[in-house]
Predicted model as a PDB file, atoms N, CA, C, CB and O in Angstrom, pLDDT in the B-factor column:
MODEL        1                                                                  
ATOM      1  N   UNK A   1       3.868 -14.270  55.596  1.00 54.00           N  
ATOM      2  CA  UNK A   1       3.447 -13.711  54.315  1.00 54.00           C  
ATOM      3  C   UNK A   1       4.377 -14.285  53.235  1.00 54.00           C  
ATOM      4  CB  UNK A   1       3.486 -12.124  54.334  1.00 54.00           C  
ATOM      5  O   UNK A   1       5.582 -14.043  53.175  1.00 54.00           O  
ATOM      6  N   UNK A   2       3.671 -15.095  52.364  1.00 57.00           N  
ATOM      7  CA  UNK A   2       4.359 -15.619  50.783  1.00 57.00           C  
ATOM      8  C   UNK A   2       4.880 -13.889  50.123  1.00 57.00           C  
ATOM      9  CB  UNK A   2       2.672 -16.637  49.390  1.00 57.00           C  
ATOM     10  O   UNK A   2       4.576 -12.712  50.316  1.00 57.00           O  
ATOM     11  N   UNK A   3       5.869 -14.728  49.232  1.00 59.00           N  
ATOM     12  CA  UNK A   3       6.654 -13.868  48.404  1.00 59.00           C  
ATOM     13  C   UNK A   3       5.819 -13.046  47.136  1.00 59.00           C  
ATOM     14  CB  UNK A   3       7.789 -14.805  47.824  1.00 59.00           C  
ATOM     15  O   UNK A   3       6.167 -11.968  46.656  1.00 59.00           O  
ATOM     16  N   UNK A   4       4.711 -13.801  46.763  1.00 58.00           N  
ATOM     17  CA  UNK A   4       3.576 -13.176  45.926  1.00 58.00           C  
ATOM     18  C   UNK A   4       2.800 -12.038  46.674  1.00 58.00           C  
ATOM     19  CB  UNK A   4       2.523 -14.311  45.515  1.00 58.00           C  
ATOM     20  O   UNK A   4       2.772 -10.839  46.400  1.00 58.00           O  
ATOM     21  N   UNK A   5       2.168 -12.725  47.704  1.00 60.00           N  
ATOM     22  CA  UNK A   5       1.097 -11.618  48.302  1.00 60.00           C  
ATOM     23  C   UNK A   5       2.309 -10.350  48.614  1.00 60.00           C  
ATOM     24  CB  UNK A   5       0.073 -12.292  50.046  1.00 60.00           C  
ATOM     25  O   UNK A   5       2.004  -9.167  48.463  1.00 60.00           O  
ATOM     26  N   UNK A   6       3.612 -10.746  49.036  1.00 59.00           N  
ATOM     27  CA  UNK A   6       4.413  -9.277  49.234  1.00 59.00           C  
ATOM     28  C   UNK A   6       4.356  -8.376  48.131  1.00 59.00           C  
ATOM     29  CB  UNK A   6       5.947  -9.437  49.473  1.00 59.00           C  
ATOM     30  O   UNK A   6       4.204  -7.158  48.237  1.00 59.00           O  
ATOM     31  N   UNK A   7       4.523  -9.225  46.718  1.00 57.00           N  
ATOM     32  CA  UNK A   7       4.548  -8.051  45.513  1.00 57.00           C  
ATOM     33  C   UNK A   7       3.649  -7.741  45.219  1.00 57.00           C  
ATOM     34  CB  UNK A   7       5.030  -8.187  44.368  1.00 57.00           C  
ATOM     35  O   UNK A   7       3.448  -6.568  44.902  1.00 57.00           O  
ATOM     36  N   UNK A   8       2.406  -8.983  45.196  1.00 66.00           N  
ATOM     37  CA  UNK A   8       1.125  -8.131  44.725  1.00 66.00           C  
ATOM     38  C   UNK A   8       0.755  -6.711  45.810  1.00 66.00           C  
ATOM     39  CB  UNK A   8      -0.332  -9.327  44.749  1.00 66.00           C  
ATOM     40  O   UNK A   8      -0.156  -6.104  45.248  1.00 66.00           O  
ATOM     41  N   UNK A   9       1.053  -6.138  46.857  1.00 73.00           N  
ATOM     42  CA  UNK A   9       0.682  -5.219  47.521  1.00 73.00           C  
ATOM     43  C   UNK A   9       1.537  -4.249  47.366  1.00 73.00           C  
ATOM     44  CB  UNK A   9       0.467  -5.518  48.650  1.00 73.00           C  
ATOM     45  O   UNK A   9       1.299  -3.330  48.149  1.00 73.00           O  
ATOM     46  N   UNK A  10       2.639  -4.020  46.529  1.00 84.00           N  
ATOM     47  CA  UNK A  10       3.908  -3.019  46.468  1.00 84.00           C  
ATOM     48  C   UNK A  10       3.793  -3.137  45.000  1.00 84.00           C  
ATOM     49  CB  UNK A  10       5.552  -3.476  47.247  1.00 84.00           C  
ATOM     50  O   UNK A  10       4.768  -2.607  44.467  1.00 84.00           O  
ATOM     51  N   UNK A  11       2.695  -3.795  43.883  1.00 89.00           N  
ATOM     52  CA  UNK A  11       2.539  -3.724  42.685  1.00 89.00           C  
ATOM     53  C   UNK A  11       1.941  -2.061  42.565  1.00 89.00           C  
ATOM     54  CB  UNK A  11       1.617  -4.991  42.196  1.00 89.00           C  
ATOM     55  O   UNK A  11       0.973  -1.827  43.289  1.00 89.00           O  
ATOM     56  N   UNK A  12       2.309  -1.234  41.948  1.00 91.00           N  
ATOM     57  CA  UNK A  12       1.438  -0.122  41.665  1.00 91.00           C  
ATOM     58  C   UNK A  12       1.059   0.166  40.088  1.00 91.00           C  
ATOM     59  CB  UNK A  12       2.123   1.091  42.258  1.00 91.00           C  
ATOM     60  O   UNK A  12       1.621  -0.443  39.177  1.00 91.00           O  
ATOM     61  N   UNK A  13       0.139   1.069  39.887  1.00 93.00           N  
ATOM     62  CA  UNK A  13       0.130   1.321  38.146  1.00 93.00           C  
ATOM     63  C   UNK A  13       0.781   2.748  38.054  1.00 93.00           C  
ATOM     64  CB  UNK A  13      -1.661   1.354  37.311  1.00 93.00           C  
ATOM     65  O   UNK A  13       0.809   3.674  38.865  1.00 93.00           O  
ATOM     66  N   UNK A  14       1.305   2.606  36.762  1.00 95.00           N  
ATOM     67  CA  UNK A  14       2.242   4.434  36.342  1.00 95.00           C  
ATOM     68  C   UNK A  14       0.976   4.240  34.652  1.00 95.00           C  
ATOM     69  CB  UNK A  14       5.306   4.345  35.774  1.00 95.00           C  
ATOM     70  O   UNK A  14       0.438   3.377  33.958  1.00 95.00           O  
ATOM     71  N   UNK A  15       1.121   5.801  34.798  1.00 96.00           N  
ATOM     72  CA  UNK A  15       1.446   6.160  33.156  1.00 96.00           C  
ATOM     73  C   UNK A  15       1.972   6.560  32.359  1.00 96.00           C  
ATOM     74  CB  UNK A  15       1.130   6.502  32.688  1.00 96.00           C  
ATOM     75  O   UNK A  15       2.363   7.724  32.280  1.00 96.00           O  
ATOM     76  N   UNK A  16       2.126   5.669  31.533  1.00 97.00           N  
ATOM     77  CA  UNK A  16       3.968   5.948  30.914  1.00 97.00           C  
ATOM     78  C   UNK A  16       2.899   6.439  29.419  1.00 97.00           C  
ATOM     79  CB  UNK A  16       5.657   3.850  30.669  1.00 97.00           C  
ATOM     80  O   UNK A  16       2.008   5.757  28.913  1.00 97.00           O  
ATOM     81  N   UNK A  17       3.416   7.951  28.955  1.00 97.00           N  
ATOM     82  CA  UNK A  17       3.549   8.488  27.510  1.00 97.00           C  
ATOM     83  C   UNK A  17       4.444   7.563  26.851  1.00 97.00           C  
ATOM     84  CB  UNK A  17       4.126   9.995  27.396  1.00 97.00           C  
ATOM     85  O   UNK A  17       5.482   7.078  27.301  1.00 97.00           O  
ATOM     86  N   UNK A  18       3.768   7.343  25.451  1.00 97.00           N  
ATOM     87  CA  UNK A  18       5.019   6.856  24.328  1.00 97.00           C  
ATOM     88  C   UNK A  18       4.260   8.087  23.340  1.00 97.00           C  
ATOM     89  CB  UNK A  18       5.054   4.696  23.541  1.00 97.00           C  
ATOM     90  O   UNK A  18       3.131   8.494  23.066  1.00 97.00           O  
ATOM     91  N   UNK A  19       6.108   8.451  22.927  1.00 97.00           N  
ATOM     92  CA  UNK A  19       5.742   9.716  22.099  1.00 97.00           C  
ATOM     93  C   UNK A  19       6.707   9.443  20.531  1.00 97.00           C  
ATOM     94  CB  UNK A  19       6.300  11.384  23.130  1.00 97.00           C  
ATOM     95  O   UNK A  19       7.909   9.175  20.526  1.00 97.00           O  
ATOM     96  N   UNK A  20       6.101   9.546  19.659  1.00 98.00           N  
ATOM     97  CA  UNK A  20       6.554   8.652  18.560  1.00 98.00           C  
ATOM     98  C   UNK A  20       7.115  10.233  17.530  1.00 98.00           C  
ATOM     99  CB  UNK A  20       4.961   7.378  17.783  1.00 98.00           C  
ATOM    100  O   UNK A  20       6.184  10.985  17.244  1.00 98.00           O  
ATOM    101  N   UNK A  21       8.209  10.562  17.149  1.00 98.00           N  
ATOM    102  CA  UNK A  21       8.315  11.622  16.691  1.00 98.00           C  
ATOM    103  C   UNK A  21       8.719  10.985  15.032  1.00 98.00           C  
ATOM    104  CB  UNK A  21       9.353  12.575  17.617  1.00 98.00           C  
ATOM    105  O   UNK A  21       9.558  10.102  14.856  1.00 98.00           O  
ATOM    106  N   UNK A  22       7.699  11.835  13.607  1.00 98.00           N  
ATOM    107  CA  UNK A  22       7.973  11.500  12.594  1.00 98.00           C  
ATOM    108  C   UNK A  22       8.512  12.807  12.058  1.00 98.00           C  
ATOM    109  CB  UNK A  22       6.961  10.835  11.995  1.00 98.00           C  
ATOM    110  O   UNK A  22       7.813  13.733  12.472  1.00 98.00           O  
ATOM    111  N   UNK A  23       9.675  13.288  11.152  1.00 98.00           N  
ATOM    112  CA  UNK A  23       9.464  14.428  10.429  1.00 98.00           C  
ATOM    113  C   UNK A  23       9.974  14.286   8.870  1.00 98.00           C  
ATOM    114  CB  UNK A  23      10.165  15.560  11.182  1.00 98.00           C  
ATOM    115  O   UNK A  23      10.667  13.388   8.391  1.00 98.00           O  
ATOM    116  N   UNK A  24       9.461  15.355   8.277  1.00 98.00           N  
ATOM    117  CA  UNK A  24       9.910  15.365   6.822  1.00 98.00           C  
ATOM    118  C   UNK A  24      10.059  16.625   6.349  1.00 98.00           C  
ATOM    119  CB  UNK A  24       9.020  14.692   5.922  1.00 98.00           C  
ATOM    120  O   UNK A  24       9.743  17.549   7.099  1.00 98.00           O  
ATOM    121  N   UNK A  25      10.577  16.917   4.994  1.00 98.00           N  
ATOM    122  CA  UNK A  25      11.274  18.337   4.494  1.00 98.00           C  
ATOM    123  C   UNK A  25      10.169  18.470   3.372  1.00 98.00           C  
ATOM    124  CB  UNK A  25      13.156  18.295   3.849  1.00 98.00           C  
ATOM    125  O   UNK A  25       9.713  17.552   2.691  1.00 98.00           O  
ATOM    126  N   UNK A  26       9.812  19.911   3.322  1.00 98.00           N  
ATOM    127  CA  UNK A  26       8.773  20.398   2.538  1.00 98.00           C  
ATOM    128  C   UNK A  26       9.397  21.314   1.832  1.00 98.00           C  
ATOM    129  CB  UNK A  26       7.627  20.893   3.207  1.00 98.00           C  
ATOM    130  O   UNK A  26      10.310  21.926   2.387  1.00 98.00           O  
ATOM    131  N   UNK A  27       8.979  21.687   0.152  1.00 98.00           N  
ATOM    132  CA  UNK A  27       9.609  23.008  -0.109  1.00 98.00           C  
ATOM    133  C   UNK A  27       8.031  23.644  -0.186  1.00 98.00           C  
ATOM    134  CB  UNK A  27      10.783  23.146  -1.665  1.00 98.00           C  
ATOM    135  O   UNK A  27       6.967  23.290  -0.695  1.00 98.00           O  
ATOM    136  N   UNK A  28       8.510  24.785   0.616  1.00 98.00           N  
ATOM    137  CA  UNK A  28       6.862  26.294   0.417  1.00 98.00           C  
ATOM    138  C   UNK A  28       7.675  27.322  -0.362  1.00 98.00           C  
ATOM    139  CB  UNK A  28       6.051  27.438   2.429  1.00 98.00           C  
ATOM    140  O   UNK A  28       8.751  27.889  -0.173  1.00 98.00           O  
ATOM    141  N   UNK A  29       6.825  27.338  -1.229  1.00 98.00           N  
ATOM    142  CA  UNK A  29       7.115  28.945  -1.967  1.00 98.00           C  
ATOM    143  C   UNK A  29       5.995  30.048  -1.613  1.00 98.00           C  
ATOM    144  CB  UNK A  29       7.078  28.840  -3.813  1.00 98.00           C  
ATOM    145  O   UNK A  29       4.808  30.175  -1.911  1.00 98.00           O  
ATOM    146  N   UNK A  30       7.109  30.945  -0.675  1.00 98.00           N  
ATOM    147  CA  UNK A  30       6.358  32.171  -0.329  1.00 98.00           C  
ATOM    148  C   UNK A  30       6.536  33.374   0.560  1.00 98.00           C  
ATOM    149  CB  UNK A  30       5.441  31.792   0.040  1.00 98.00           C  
ATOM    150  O   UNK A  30       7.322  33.173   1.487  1.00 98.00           O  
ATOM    151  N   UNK A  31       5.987  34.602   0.505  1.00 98.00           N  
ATOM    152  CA  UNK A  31       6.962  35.606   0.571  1.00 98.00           C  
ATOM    153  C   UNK A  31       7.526  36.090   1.707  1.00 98.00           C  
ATOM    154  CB  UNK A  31       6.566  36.539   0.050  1.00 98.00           C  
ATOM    155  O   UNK A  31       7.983  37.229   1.801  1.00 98.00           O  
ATOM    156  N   UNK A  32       7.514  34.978   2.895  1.00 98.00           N  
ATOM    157  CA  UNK A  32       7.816  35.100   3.970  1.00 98.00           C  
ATOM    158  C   UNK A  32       7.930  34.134   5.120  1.00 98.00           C  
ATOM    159  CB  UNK A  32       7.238  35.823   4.138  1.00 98.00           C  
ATOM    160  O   UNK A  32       6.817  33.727   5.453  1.00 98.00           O  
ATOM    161  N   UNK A  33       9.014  33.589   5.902  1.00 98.00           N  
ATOM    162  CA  UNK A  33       8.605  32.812   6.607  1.00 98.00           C  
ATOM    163  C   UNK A  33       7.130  32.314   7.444  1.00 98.00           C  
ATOM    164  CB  UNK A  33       9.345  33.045   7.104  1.00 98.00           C  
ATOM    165  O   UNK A  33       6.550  31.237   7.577  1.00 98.00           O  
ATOM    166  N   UNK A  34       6.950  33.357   7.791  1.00 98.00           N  
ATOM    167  CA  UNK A  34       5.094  32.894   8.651  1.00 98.00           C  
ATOM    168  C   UNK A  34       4.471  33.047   7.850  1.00 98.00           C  
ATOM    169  CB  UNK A  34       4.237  33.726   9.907  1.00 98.00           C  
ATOM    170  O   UNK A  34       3.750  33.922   8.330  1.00 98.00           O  
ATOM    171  N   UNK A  35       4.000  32.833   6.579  1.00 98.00           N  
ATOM    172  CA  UNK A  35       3.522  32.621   5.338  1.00 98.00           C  
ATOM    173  C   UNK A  35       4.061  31.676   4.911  1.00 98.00           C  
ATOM    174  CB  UNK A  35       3.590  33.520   4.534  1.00 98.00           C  
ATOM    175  O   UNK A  35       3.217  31.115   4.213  1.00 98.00           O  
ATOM    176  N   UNK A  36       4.929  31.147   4.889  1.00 98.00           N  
ATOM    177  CA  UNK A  36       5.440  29.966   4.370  1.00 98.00           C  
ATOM    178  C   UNK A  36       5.464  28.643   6.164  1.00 98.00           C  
ATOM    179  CB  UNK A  36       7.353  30.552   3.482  1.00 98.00           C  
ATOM    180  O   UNK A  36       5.707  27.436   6.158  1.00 98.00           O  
ATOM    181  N   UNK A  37       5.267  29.153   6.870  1.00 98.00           N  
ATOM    182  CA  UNK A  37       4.742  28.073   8.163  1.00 98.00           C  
ATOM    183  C   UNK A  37       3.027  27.993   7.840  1.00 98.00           C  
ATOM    184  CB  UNK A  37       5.107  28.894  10.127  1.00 98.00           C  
ATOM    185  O   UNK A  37       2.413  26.928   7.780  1.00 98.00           O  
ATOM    186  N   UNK A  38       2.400  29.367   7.646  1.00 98.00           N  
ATOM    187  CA  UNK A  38       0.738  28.817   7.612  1.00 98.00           C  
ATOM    188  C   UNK A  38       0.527  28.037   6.499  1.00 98.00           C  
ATOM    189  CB  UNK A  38      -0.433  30.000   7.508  1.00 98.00           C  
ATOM    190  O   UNK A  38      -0.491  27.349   6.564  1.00 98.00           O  
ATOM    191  N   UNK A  39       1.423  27.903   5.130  1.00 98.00           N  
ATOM    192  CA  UNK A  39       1.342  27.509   4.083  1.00 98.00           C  
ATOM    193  C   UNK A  39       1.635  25.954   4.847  1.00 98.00           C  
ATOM    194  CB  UNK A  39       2.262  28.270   2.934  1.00 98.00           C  
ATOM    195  O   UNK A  39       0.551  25.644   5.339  1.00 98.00           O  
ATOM    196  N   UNK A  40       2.329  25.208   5.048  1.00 98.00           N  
ATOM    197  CA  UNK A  40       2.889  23.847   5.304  1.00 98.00           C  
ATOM    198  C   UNK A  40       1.960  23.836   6.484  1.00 98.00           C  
ATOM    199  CB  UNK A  40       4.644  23.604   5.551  1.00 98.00           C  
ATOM    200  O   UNK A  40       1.250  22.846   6.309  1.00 98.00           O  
ATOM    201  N   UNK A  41       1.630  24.389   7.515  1.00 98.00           N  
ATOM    202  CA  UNK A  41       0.334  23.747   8.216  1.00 98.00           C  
ATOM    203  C   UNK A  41      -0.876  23.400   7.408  1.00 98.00           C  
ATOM    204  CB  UNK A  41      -0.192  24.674   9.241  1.00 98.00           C  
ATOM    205  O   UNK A  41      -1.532  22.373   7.581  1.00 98.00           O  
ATOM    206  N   UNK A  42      -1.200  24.566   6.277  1.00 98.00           N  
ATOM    207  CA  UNK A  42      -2.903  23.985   5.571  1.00 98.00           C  
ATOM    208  C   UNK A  42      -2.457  22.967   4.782  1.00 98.00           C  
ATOM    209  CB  UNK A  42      -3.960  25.173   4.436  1.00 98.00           C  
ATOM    210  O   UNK A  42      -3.347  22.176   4.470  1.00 98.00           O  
ATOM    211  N   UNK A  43      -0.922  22.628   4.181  1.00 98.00           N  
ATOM    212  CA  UNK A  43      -0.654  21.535   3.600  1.00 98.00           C  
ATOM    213  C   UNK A  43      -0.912  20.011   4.485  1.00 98.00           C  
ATOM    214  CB  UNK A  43       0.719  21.789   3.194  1.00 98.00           C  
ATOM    215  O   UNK A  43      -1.447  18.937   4.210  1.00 98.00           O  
ATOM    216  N   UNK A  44      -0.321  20.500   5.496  1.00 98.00           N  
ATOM    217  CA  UNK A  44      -0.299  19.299   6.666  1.00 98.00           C  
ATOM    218  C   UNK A  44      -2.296  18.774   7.030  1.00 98.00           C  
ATOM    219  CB  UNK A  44       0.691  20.267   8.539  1.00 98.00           C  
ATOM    220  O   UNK A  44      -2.865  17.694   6.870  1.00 98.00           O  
ATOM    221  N   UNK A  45      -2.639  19.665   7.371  1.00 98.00           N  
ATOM    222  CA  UNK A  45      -3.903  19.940   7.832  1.00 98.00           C  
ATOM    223  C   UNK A  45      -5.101  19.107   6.523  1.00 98.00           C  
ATOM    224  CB  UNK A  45      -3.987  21.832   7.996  1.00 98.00           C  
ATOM    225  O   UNK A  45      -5.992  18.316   6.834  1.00 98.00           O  
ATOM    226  N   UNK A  46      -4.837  19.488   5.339  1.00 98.00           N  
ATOM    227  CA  UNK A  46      -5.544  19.140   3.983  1.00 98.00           C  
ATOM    228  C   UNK A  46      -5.180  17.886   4.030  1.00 98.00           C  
ATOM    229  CB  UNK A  46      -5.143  19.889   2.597  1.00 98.00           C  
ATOM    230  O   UNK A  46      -6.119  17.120   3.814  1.00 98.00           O  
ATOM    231  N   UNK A  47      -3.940  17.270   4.277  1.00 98.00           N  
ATOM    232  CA  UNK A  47      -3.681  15.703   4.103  1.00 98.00           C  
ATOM    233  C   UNK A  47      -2.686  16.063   2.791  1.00 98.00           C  
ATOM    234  CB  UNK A  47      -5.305  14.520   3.750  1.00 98.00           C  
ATOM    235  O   UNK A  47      -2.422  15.054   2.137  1.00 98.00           O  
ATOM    236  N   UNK A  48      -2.047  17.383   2.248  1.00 97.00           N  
ATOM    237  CA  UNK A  48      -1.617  17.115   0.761  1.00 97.00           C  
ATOM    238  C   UNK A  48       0.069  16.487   1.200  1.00 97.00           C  
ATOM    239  CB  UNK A  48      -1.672  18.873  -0.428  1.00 97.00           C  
ATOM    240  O   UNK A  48       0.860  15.954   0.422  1.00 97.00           O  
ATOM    241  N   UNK A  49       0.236  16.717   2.448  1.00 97.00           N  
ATOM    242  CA  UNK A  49       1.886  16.199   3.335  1.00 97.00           C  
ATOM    243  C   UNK A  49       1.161  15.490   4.416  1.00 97.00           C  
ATOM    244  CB  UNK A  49       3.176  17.702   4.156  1.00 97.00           C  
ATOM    245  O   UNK A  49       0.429  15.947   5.293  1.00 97.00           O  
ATOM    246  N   UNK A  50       1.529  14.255   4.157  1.00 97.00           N  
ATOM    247  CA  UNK A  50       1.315  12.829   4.851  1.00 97.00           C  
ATOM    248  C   UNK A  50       2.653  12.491   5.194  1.00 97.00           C  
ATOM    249  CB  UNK A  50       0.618  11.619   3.905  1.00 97.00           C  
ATOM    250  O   UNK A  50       3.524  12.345   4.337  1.00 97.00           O  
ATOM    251  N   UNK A  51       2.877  12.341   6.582  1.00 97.00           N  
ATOM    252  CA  UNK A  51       3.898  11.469   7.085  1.00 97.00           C  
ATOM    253  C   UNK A  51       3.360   9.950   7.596  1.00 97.00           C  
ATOM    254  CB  UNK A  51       4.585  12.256   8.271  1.00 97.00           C  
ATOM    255  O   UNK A  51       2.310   9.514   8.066  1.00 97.00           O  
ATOM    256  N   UNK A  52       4.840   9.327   7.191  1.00 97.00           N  
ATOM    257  CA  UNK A  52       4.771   7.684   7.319  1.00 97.00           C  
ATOM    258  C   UNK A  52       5.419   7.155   7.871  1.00 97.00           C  
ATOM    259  CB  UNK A  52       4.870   6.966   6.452  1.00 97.00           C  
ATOM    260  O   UNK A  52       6.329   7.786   8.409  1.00 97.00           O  
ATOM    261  N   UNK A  53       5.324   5.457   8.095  1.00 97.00           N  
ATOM    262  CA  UNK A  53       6.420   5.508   9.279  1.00 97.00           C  
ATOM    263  C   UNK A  53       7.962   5.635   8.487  1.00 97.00           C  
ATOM    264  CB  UNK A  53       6.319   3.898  10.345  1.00 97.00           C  
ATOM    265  O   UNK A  53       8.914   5.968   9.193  1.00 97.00           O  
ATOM    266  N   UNK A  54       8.163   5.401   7.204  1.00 97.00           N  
ATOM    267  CA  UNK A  54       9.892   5.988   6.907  1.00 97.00           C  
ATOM    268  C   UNK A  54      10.022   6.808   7.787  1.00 97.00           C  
ATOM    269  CB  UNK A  54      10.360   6.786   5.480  1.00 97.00           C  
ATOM    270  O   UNK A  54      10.856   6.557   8.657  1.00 97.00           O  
ATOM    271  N   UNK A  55       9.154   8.220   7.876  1.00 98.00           N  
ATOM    272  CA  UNK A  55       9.402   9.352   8.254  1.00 98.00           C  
ATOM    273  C   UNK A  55       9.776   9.301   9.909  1.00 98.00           C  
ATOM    274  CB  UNK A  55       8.238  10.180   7.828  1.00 98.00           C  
ATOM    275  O   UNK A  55      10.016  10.392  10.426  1.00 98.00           O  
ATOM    276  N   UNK A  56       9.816   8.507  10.474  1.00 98.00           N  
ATOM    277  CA  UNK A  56       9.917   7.697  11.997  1.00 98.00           C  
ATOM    278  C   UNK A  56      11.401   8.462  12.285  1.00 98.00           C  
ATOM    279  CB  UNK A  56       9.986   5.522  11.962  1.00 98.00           C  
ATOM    280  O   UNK A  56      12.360   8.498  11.514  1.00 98.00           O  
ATOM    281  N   UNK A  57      11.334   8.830  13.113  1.00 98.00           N  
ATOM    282  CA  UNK A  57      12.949   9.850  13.944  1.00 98.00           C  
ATOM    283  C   UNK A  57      13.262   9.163  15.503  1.00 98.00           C  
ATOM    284  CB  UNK A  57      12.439  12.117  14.406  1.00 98.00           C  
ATOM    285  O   UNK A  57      14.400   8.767  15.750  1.00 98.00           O  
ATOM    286  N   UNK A  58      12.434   9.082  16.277  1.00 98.00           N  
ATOM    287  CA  UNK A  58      12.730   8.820  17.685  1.00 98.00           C  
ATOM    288  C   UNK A  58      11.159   8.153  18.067  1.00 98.00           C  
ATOM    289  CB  UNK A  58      13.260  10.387  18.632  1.00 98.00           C  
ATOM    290  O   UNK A  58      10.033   8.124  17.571  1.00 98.00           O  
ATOM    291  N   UNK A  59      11.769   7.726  19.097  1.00 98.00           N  
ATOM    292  CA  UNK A  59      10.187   7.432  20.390  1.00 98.00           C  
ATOM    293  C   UNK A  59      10.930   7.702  21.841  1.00 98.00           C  
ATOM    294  CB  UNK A  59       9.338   5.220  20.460  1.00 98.00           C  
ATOM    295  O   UNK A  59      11.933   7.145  22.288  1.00 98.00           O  
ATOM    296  N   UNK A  60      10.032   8.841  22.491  1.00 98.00           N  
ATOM    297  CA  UNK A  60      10.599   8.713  23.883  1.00 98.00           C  
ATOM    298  C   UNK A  60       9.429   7.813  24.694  1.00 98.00           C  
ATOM    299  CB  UNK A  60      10.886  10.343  24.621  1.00 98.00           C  
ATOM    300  O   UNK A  60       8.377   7.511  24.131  1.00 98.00           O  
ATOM    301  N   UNK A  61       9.813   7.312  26.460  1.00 98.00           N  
ATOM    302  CA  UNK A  61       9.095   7.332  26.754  1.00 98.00           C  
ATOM    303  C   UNK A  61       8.929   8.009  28.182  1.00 98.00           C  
ATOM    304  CB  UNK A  61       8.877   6.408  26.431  1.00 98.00           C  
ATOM    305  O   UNK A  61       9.826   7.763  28.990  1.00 98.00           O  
ATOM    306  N   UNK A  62       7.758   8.935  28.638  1.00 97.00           N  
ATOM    307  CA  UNK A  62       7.760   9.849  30.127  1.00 97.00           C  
ATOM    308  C   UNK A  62       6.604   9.264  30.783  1.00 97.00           C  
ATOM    309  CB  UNK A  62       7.529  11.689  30.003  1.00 97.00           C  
ATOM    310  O   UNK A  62       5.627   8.660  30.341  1.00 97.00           O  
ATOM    311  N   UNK A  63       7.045   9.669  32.202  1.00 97.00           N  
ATOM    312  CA  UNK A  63       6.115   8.664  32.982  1.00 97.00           C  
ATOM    313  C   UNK A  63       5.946   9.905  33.842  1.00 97.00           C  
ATOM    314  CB  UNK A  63       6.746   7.033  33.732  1.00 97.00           C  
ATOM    315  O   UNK A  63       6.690  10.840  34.138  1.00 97.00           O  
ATOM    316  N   UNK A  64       4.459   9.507  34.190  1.00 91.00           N  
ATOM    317  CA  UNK A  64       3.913  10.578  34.782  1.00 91.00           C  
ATOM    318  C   UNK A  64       3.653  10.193  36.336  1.00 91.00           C  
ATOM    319  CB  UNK A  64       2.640  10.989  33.993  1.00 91.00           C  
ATOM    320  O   UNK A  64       3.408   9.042  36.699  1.00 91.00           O  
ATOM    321  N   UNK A  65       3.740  11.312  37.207  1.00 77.00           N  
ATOM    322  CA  UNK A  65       3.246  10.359  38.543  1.00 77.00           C  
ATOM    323  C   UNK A  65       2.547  11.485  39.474  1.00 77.00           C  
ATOM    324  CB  UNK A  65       4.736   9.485  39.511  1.00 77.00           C  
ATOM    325  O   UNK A  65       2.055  11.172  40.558  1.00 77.00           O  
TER     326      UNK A  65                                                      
ENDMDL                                                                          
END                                                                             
């Protein structure tokens, strides 16, 4: 047995996650924290807070098996 046919048969496939983390600072005015989280989600949600890649923090990557 050649040195190819050995790897091609011990070749396997994974799936590897790439997880790309962006964040940014918002000011909410309002009279309470969980009022001021649903506020910056419908902001997020509407498109009126767009993250970009500046906003780029980390990338992991996890492999699943």
């Amino acid at each position: 047995m050649n040195i190819i046919e050995k790897n091609e048969k011990s070749a396997q496939t994974f799936q590897i996650e790439i997880v790309e983390t962006l964040s940014t600072i918002v000011d909410v005015v309002a009279e309470d924290e969980q009022s001021a989280l649903l506020k910056a989600q419908e902001m997020y949600r509407s498109e009126k807070v767009v993250l970009y890649p500046d906003d780029f923090i980390d990338t992991k990557f996890n492999i699943f098996q």
